[in-house]
Phi, psi and omega in degrees: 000120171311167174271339111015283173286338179292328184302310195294309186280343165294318195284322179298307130015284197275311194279339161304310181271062157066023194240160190232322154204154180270105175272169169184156181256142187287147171265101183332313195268021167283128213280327213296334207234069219260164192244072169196126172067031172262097180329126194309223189254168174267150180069021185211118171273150199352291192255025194252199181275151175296160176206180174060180193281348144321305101035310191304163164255158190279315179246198325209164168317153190277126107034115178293162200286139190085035180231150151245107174308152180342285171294029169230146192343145190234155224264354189267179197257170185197148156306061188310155183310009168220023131101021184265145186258167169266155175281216218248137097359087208279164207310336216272345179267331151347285208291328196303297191283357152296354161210222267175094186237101182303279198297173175294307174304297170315295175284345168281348153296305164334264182344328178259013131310279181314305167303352152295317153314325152294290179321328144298352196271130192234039169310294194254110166318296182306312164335273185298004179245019195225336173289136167296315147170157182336136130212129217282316198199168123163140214170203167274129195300330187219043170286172193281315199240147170241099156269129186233158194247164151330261194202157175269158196255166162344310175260354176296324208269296175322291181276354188091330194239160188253126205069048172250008202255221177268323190305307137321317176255039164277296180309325166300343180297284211294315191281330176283318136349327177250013169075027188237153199232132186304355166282332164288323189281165155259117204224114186248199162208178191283314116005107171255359193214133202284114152309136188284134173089020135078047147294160193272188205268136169280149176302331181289319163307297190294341171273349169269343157305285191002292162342289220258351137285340156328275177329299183293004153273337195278332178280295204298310202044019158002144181244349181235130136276144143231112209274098155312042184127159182306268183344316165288306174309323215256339178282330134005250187304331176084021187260150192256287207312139191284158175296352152307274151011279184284002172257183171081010195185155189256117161274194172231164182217141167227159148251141197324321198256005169261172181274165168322104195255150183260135171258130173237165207225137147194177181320145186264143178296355167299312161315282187317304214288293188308293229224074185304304175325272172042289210295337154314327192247324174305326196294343208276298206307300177317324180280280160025294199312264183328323168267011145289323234245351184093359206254085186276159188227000000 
């Protein structure tokens, strides 16, 4: 058996008992894998669409129509890594993450599939009887980088869109500093419905979330996260250790039927608002970020 195949039947392996991903810290002295000047994809820039074999999926040939590939959502109710259960999968995020989404045009369809689906969504009671309404996404479909958040705050709620308060044009702050235009990025949150009184996300919620981020990595397919604040790290990643702990260094996330996405964990700018000295370390992390990406600041 080739290592292809073997790869393709560990994952098949895996995706039977429920696991959707593998986090891990990259091992740093891997000559293969260096995370400092390695220069993005060729033809594509920092925040634009992919191309070339970055564009491809990572493991085994794409799933004929109507197969569900390695990586996609399973159709059962499953346990997460902090011991919370997820509901059930509805069937339409199933088909979605079953498959192979290339153009720019493909995912913003997808993505507006789902976010119909989020709109409806009354998983969590309190939530959906306390929201102005769902916010789901938004950004480039098929951008380099993914940020993901807490949850939306008052005015996140008020508008729909995620990173808009002070805390957002703190972050816009950050994207321009690193020579990037927040339209290039994709920007979500663990969250799609603002807990009242912008309280922190209960596990059950954010496990009732899960779905439609998932999904929404598996269409964006991203090669960098950057998880904004513990929460967002630890519901990620499935990790306990605090964001002191998880910054300063790339972990990895996979999903079963993508290349490796590398993840960065660092303070949320709302953090940042309270706690100016901070700002100091996000500037690190970000710089980290950007000399992986081929990009120095």
């Amino acid at each position: 058996m080739n290592t292809k195949r073997a790869i393709a039947q560990i994952l098949r392996h895996l995706s039977a008992r429920g696991v959707t991903h593998l986090p891990r810290v990259i091992p740093q002295a891997v000559p293969a894998r260096p995370t400092a000047g390695r220069p993005g994809p060729p033809n594509r820039p920092v925040g634009g669409a992919k191309t070339g074999p970055a564009a491809t999926l990572s493991s085994t040939s794409p799933p004929a129509s109507g197969a569900r590939s390695p990586g996609a959502l399973f159709s059962k109710a499953e346990i997460d890594g902090h011991g919370v259960a997820r509901p059930e999968a509805h069937p339409e995020t199933i088909t979605i993450t079953s498959q192979s989404f290339e153009s720019a045009q493909e995912k913003t369809e997808a993505l507006c599939a789902v976010a119909g689906l989020v709109a409806q969504c009354k998983r969590c009671e309190q939530l959906a009887s306390t929201r102005k309404q769902t916010v789901f996404g938004v950004g480039n479909p098929d951008a380099r980088i993914m940020f993901i958040g807490e949850a939306p705050g008052a005015t996140e709620d008020k508008q729909g869109e995620p990173f808009v308060g002070e805390a957002g044009q703190l972050l816009n702050k950050i994207i321009t500093a690193c020579k990037l235009k927040r339209d290039e990025i994709y920007i979500c949150n663990v969250l799609r419905c603002r807990p009242p009184g912008n309280r922190t996300p209960l596990p059950q919620e954010a496990a009732n979330c899960r779905e439609y981020l998932d999904a929404q990595i598996h269409i964006v397919k991203p090669e960098y996260i950057v998880c904004w604040g513990s929460v967002a790290a630890q519901n990620l990643l499935n990790e306990k250790r605090p964001i002191g702990k998880l910054r300063g260094q790339f972990l990895e996330y996979r999903h079963l039927d993508q290349d490796d996405i590398k993840v960065l964990c660092t303070y949320h700018p709302s953090y940042l608002l309270r706690n100016p000295n901070a700002k100091t370390l996000v500037w690190e992390d970000m710089k980290l970020l950007m000399r992986d990406m081929g990009v120095e600041l």
